[in-house]
C-alpha positions in Angstrom: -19.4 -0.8 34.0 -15.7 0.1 34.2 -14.6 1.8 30.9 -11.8 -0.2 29.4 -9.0 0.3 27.2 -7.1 -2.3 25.5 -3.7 -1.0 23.5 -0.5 -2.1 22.1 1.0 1.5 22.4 -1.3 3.5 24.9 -2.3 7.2 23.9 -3.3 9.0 26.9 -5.1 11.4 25.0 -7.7 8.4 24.2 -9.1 9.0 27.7 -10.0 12.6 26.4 -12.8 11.0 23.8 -16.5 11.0 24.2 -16.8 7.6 24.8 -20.2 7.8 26.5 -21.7 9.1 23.5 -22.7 6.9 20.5 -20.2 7.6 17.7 -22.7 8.6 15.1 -22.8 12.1 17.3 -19.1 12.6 17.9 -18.0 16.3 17.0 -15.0 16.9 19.3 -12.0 15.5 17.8 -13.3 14.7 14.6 -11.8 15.6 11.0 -13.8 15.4 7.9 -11.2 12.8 6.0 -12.3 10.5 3.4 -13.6 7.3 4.2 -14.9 4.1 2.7 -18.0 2.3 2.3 -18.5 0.6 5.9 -21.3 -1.2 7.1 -20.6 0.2 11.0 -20.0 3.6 12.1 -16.6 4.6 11.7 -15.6 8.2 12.5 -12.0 9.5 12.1 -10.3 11.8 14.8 -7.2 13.3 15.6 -5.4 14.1 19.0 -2.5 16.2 19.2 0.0 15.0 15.9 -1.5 11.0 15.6 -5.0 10.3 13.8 -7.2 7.7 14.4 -10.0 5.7 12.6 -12.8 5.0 15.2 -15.2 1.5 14.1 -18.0 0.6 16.8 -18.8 -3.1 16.3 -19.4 -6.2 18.6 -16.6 -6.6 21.2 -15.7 -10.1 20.5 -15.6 -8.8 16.9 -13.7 -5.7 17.6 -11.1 -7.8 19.9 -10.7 -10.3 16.9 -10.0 -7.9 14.3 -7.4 -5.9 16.7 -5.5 -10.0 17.0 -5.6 -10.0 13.4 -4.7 -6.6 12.6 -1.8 -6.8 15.0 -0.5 -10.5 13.5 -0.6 -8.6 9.7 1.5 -6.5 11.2 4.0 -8.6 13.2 4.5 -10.4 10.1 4.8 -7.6 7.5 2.1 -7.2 5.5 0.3 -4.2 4.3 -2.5 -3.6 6.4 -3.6 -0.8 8.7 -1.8 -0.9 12.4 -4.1 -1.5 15.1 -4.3 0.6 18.0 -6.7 -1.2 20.4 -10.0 -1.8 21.4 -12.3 0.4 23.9 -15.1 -1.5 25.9 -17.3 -0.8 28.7 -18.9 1.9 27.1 -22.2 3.0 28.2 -24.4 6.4 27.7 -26.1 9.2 30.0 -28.7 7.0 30.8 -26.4 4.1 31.7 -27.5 1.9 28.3 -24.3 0.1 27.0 -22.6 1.0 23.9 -21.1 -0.7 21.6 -16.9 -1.9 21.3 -14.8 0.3 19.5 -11.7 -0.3 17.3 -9.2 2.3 16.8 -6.6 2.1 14.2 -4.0 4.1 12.8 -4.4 6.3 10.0 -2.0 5.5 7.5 -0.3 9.2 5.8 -0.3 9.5 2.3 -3.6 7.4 1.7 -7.0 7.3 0.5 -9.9 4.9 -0.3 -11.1 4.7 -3.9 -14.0 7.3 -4.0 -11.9 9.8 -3.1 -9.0 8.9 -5.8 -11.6 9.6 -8.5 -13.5 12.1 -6.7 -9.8 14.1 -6.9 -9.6 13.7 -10.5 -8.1 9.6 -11.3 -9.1 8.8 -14.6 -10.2 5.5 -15.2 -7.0 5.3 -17.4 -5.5 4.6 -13.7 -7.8 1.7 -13.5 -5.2 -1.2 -14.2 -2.8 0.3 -11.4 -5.4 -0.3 -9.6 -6.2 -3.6 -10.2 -2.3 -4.5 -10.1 -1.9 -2.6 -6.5 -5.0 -4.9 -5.4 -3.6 -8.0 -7.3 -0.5 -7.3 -5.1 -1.9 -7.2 -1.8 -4.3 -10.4 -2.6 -1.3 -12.6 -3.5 1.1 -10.9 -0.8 -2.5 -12.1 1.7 -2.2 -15.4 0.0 1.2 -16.5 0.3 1.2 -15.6 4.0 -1.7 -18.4 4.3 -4.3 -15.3 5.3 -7.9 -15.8 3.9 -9.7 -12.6 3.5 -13.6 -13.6 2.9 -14.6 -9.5 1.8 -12.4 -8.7 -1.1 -13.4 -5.5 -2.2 -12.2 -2.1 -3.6 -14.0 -0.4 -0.1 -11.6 -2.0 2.4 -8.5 -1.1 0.8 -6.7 2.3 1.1 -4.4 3.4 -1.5 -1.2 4.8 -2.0 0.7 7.0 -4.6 3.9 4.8 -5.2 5.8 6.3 -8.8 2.8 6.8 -10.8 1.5 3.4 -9.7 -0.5 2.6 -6.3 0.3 0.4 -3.4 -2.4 -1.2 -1.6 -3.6 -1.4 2.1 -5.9 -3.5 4.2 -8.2 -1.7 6.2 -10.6 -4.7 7.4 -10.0 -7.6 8.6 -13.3 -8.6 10.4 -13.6 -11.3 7.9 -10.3 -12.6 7.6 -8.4 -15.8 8.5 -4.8 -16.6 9.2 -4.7 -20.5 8.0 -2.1 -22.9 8.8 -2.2 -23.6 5.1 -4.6 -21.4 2.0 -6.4 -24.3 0.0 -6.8 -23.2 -4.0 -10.3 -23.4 -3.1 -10.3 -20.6 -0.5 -7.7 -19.0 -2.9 -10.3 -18.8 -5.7 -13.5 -17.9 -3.4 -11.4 -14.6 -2.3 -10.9 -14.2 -6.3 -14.5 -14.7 -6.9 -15.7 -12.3 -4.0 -13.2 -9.8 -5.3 -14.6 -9.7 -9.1 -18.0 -9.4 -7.4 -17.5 -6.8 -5.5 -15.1 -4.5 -7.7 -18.1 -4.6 -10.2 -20.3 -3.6 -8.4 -18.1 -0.6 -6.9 -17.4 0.3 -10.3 -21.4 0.1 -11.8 -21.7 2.6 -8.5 -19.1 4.8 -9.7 -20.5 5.4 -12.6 -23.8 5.4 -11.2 -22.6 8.5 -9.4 -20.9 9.9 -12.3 -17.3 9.7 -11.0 -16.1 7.1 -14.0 -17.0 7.3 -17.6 -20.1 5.4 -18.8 -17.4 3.6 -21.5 -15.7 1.7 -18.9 -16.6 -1.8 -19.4 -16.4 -2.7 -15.8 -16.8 -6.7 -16.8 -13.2 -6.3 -18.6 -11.6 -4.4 -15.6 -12.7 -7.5 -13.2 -11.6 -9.8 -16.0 -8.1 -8.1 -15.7 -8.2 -8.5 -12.2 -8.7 -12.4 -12.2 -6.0 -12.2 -15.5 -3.4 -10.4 -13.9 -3.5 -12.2 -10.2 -3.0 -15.9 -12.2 0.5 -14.3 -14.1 1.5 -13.2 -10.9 0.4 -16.1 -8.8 2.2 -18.4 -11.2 5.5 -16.4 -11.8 6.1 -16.9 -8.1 4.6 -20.1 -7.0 4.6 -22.7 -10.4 7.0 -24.9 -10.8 9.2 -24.6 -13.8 11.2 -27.7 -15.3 14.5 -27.6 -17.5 17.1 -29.9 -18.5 20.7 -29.9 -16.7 22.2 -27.9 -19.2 19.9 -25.2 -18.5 20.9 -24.3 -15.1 21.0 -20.5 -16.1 17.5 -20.6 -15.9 17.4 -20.8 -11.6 19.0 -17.5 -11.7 16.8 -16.0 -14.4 14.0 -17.3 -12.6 15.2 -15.3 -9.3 16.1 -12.1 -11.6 12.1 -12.3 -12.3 10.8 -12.2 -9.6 13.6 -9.7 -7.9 11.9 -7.4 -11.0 8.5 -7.7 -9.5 9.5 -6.5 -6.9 9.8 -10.4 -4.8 12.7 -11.8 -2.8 12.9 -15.7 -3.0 14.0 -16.8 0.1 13.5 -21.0 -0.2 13.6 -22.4 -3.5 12.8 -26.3 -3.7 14.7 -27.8 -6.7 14.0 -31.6 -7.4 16.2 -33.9 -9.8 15.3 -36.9 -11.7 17.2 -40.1 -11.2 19.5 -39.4 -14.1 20.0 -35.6 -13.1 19.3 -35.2 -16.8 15.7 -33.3 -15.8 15.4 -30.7 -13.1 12.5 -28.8 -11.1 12.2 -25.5 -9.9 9.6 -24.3 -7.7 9.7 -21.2 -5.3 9.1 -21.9 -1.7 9.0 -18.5 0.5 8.3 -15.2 -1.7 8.1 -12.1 0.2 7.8 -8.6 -1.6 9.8 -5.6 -0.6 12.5 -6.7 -2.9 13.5 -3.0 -3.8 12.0 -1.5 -0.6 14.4 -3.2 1.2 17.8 -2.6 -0.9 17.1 1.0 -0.8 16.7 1.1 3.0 19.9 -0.8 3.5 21.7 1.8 0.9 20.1 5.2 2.2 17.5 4.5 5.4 14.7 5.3 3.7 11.7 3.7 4.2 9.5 4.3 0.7 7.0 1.9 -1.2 8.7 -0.8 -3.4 8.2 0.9 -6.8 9.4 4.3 -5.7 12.4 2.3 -4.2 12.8 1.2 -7.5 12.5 4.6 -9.5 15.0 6.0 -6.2 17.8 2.7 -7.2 17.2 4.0 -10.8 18.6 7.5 -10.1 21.1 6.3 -7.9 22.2 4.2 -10.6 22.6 7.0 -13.0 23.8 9.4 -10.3 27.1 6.4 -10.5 27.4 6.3 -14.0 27.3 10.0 -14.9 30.2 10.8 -11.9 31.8 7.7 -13.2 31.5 6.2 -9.7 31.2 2.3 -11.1 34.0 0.8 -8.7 33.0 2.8 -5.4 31.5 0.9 -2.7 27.5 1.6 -3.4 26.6 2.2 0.0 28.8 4.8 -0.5 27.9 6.5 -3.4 24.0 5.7 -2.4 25.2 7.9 0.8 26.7 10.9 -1.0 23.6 10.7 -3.6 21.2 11.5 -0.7 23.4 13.9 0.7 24.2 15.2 -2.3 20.7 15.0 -4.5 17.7 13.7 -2.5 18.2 15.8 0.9 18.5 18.8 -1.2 15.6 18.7 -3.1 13.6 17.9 0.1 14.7 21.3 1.4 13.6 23.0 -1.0 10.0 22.2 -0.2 8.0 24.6 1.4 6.6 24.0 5.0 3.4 24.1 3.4 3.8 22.3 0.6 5.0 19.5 2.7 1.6 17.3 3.3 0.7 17.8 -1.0 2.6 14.4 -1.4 4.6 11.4 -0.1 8.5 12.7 -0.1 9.7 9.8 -2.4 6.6 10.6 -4.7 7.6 13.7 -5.2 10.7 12.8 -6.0 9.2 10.3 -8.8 7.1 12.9 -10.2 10.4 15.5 -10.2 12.2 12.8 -11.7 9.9 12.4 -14.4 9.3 16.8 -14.8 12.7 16.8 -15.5 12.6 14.6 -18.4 9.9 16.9 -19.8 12.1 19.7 -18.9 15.1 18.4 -20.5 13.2 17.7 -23.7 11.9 20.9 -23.8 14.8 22.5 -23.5 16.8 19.9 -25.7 19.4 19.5 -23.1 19.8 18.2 -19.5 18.3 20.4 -17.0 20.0 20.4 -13.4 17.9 18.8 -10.6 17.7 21.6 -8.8 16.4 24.0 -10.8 14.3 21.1 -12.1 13.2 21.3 -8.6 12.5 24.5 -7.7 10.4 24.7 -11.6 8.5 21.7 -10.7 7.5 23.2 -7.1 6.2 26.2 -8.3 4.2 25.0 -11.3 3.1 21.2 -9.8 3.3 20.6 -6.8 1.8 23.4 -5.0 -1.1 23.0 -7.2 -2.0 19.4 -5.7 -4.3 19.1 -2.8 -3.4 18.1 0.3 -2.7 14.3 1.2 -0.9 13.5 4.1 -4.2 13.7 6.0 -6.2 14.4 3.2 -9.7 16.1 3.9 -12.8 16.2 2.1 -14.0 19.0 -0.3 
């Protein structure tokens, strides 16, 4: 049997893999990163500068979860990008092998063991929750069903202080021409079932306190994904003189981070009574006004912390009436590039460069207070490199202690 590559951006270096041997024996290629919880062999390698997560499986599975992967993708959401699928596999003694999916590995990311294995407190808990409360309504407005909610397919991010969440499975999922409540609720359900569960283990293996009630952090889950379900899909109802209230509704969701790009408002016959209700929400609200100011391409709450600073990089030059691009352009040429170069070569992979900004951002406020005046951000810079940043562990690829 042929071996057989399918891919939407062909490595050549692929061909170099041991495909004829079962992945549970792989040793070439392979780097020890952090994984999740998976209930098939998944093994992660790297070739040359890209790295790859390796999952054997069924091919009709494999080929269905590539399809998915790729339509998350084409469509924007946060999800690990597919790479392709390798069939045809068979052994020495000529017995097949099972399909394998690759996938990207996404920088700047791990799964939730390895957060609190590094350290996370479970004070860190409710980011958490919010960055997987994020994702599941971001998976829910875009009509995708997910079927295995759960704290072990999802890779997190750093994203100032916070998290951002990934998918990183998709075997189960479902792009539907329309998400019933029903199905809505059953992903809810699965996901408060299987969070506690991660988190009884957790503390099982003694990487989060015994005190964490983990029935009150799934509670907070379920809590915090009806507020933000609501805020950007219920429909809200005022009287003609309050038509201040469409634009307040809009400056809402532009906080959480949401662009409203329908909005369906219905009258009564009189026009006396009116009827808000958001259409089309997409998040990447601040993601996407920073990468139209500067270029960069961050997470939306570090956008937001970066649109921050470029806000007070205007006011304190008394820029107010430039053109903002503008300014935005002379603050990364001015502020943001230089602190970048100031970052060691090997200090480079610690953390994301727009997290490290955040946290500079935020060791320059304890600088300042410390020194009861406003220290520079440079030297800010160069004090928060030295005592911080090269003390972190490595996270671009991270490995495993």
């Amino acid at each position: 049997m042929p071996l057989r590559i399918v891919a939407n951006r062909p490595d050549p270096a692929l061909l170099r893999l041991p495909w004829s041997t079962p992945l549970e024996e792989w040793t070439q290629h392979v780097v020890p990163l952090p994984r999740g919880i998976s209930r098939h062999v998944v093994r992660i390698v790297r070739l040359g500068d890209n790295t790859y997560a390796v999952k054997e499986t069924v091919e009709e599975i494999a080929f269905r979860e590539y399809r998915m992967l790729r339509d998350l993708h084409r469509i924007g959401l946060p999800a690990v990008v597919p790479q392709g699928v390798v069939t045809g596999r068979v052994d020495a003694d000529g017995e097949e092998l099972p399909a394998a999916l690759l996938t990207q590995h996404l920088q700047f990311s791990l799964p939730y063991r390895s957060l609190f294995a590094h350290g996370l407190s479970a004070d860190s808990l409710p980011s958490l929750v919010d960055a997987m409360v994020v994702l599941l309504v971001r998976l829910h407005l875009a009509d995708f069903y997910w079927g295995d909610v759960s704290l072990s397919n999802v890779l997190f991010r750093r994203s100032a202080g916070g998290f951002a969440a990934y998918l990183v499975d998709a075997e189960t999922g479902e792009l539907k021409p329309s998400l019933s409540d029903n199905l809505r609720e059953y992903d809810l359900t699965v996901a408060t079932e299987n969070v506690f569960a991660e988190l009884l283990d957790l503390q099982a293996s003694e990487s989060l306190a015994h005190e964490v009630e983990a029935h009150e952090i799934v509670d907070l889950l379920v809590e915090r994904y009806h507020a933000l379900w609501d805020e950007l899909t219920a429909p809200e109802e005022f009287t003609a003189d309050e038509m201040w209230r469409i634009e307040q509704r809009v400056e809402r969701l532009n906080d959480l981070g949401f662009d409203v790009d329908e909005l369906d408002i219905v009258t009564d016959w009189d026009g006396d009574r009116i009827v808000i209700q958001p259409k089309v929400v997409e998040e990447g609200h601040h993601r996407r006004e920073l990468q139209g100011l500067t270029g960069l391409t961050v997470e939306d709450a570090q956008a937001r912390r970066l649109l921050n600073d470029i806000a007070s990089y205007t006011a304190s030059l008394g820029l107010g009436r430039e053109d903002r691009a503008l300014v935005a352009n002379r603050w990364l040429t001015e502020v943001y590039e230089p602190v970048m170069a100031l970052i060691p070569p090997e200090a480079r992979g610690r953390l994301e460069p727009a997290e490290v900004f955040h946290e500079l951002l935020v060791h320059r406020w304890y600088l300042s207070e410390r020194a009861g005046e406003e220290v520079g951000i440079l030297d800010t810079a160069r004090d928060y490199i030295d005592h911080v940043l090269l003390a972190r562990p490595e996270e671009e690829v991270a490995v495993e202690e």
